[in-house]
C-alpha positions, 0 to 999 in steps of 0.5 A: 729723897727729901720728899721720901725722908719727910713722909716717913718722918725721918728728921734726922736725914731730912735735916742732914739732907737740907743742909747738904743739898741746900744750894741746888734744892734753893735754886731748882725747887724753891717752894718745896724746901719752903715747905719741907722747913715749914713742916719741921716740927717744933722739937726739929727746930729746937734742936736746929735753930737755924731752921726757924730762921729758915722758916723766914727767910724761904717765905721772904724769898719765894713767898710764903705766910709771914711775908707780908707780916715781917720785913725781912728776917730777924722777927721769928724767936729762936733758941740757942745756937746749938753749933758754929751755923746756928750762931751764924744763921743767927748773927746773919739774920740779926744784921739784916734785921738791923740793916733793914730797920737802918739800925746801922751799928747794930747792923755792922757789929753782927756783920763783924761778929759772924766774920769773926766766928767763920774766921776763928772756925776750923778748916773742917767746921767750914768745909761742913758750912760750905753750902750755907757760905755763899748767902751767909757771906752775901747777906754780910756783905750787904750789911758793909755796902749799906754801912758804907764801907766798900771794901769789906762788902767787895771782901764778902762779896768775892768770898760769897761768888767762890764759895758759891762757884765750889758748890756750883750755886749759880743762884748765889754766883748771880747775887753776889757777882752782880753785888760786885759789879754794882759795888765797884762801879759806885766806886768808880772802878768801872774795869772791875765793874765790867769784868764781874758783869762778864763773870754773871751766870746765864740765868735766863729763864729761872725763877731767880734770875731778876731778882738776883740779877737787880744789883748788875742791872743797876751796874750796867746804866752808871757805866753808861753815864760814865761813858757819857752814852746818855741815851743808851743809860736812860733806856738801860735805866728804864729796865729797872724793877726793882719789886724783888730788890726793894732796899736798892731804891735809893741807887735807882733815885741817884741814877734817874737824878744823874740822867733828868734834865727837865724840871717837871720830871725832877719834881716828880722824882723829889715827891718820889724820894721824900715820900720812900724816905720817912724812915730815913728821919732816924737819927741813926738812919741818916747814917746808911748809905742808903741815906746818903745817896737818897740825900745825894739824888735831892741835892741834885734833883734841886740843882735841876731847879735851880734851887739851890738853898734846897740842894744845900739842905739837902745835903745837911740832914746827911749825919756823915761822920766817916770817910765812907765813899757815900761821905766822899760824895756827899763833900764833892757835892758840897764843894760843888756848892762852894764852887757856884757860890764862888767860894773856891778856898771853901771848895778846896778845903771840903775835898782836900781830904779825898786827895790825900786818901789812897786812890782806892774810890776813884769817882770822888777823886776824879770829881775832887781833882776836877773841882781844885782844878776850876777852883785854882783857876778862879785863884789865879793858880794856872799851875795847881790848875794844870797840874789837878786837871791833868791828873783828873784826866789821867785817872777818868782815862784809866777808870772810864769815869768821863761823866765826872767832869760834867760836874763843871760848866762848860765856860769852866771846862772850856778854860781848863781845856785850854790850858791842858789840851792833852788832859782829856782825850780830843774825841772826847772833848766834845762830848764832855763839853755837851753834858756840860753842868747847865745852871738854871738861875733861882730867882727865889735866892734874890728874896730878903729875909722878910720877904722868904717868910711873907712867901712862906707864910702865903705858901701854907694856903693864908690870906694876906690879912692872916700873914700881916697877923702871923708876922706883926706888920700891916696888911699894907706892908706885906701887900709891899713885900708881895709886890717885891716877891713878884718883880724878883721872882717874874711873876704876876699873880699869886697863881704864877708865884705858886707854880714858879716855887713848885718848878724851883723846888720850893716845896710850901711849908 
């Protein structure tokens, strides 16, 4: 019928055609819509505008001729809206624009005003969008996950996976299920994460199932992790191919660091990271999830190193100014620092505001609970000890969020454990005991400041003459200071003192 309408040049029923039919069209014949909307002419679009975004959208989905030359969508000039989908087609596709070049206020108030639209829309102009609902409120839905904010990305992805279950889109039910799944395990709420995993259609064998399925397969290794089912997360974890789902590689990055204890890997991954992150030196990109989470896999790629100045910076290019999860993280990991440092009332006071917010994230309150727990002790508070412990176990036990733990030693758990031998269940004990977090001592953290600017300097590739010069002292001075630099770091050679800052993370300046 649509081939027909469109060798006879009947725009109009063509048009009427797309927009009616253009769930099942997308799933069962991709590239014939793509081109059926390339082959709009002008005076077509004009008077349609949604289709020149369209036009975009189709050859980013399934290939096409400005795939290679625009990012996502957004950089195809349009008219005016000339109705309620138009004006949505165009705020969506200026989000995602946004969301995709890290413009992230811009991101969220296009978000925020199509909700807005849809909202204040009769129930008859939403029924006539029902077949554009489902990848509308998925694309909004993803602009609210890489602001941060995961209750409205959880809002428009259960709105996006029943408009999608009402026009029996299973393409869009795949998305925007797996996206739920994913969104509630980052979370923590790994029930929930569970039961949207069961809801994923059986999409074997279709064009779109890996890259509509990317979000769920991520799910699917952080569950895992936070059943301490180790092994079984890593061969989970080495499924992921993300080429269809770019914009994910930040999440990937975060689960490799989670699961890589040895040091040669985790310099890999840091080179991996910094080398996908260039976008990320926006001022205004440091603000993402996406950002963060980046920040969050250095920080603890670095403590695999034993670096642990370089987990500390890390973490201080985040610009967190919110009480998103992605922030809540980011001060877990920070009173993370504080506990190692020893300072336990600094520790106490980065998560003190995740326990005084409602349980909505779990991951960071069990994470917090267990951090005031080892820092109450160190206070010689048995009882705030006791009473943060039991509550941390209490919650892990509900959500599955056992891993949380790991984020102490095992001296640490030990004590605690001790204390309250009902708070952790006695099967699992052992196995939390196990992954307990293992320290590896940073000889480099020992060096006085002249001695880490003489390394500094002999890192950029200088001779000994050259860094005397550099820094105004004598040949013999630094000669002094190297001899210093080897003892403490247990080296001999200029050599070894280069491959032992390269396994610490001391990238040369």
């Amino acid at each position: 019928m649509l081939t027909r309408a469109v060798d006879r040049g009947e725009w109009r029923e063509v048009v009427r055609i797309l927009d009616e039919q253009w769930s099942e069209l997308i799933s069962a014949a991709p590239e014939l819509i793509r081109d059926v909307v390339t082959d709009l002419p002008s005076s077509v679009v004009a008077s349609n505008p949604r289709w020149g975004l369209a036009r975009e959208y189709l050859d980013q989905l399934v290939g096409g001729p400005t795939a290679a030359t625009t990012r996502f969508r957004g950089g195809v000039p349009v008219a005016a809206p000339r109705g309620l989908l138009d004006a949505l087609a165009q705020l969506t596709s200026r989000g995602a624009a946004a969301r995709q070049s890290w413009r992230i206020d811009e991101s969220a108030s296009a978000a925020a005003e199509a909700r807005g639209l849809l909202d204040g829309a009769t129930p008859d102009a939403v029924m006539r969008l029902s077949s554009a609902l489902p990848e509308l409120q998925f694309e909004w839905g993803m602009v609210w996950e890489y602001v941060g904010d995961s209750d409205r990305a959880t809002h428009e992805y259960v709105e996006s996976f029943d408009a999608a279950v009402r026009d029996g889109n299973e393409m869009a039910q795949t998305k925007a299920a797996g996206a739920l799944a994913w969104v509630h395990a980052f979370a923590g709420r790994n029930i929930q994460a569970t039961q949207w995993l069961d809801r994923l259609p059986d999409g074997a064998g279709t064009w779109w199932e890996s890259r509509s399925s990317a979000p769920a397969i991520l799910a699917r290794p952080l569950l895992l992790i936070d059943d301490l089912r180790i092994d079984e997360a890593r061969s989970e974890l080495s499924r992921i191919n993300l080429v269809s789902a770019p914009e994910r590689w930040p999440f990937q990055k975060f689960l490799a660091a989670t699961l890589e204890p040895e040091p040669a890997t985790a310099l890999a991954l840091l080179s991996q990271i910094d080398a996908s992150s260039v976008a990320f030196r926006q001022t205004d990109a440091r603000r993402g999830a996406n950002a963060v989470v980046a920040a969050l896999a250095r920080s603890l790629l670095h403590h695999r190193l034993g670096n642990g100045a370089g987990a500390r910076k890390a973490l201080d290019v985040v610009h967190a100014d919110t009480t998103t999860l992605p922030e809540q993280m980011v001060w877990c990991a920070q009173a993370d620092l504080a506990v190692r440092a020893g300072d336990y009332a600094g520790a106490i006071r980065r998560v003190a505001p995740i326990r005084a917010m409602p349980i909505s994230s779990p991951r960071p309150y069990v994470t917090a609970l267990a951090l005031t727990a080892v820092s109450r002790l160190r206070q010689n508070d048995e009882t705030g000890a006791i009473e943060s412990f039991t509550r941390a176990g209490t919650l892990a036990r509900q959500h599955r969020l056992h891993h949380s733990f790991t984020v102490l030693s095992a001296p640490e758990l030990e004590e605690l454990i001790a204390l309250c031998p009902d708070a952790l269940p006695i099967e699992t004990q052992p196995v939390v005991l196990a992954h307990a977090r293992t320290d590896r001592t940073d000889p480099f953290g020992s060096l006085s400041a002249r001695e880490r600017s003489v390394l500094s300097e002999l890192l950029t590739g200088k001779s000994i003459p050259r860094v005397a010069d550099a820094l105004f002292v004598s040949v013999n001075t630094v000669k002094t200071q190297l001899q210093s630099i080897y003892k403490k770091v247990g080296v001999s050679s200029r050599r070894e003192l280069e491959t032992a800052t390269l396994s610490h993370g001391h990238a040369p300046a």
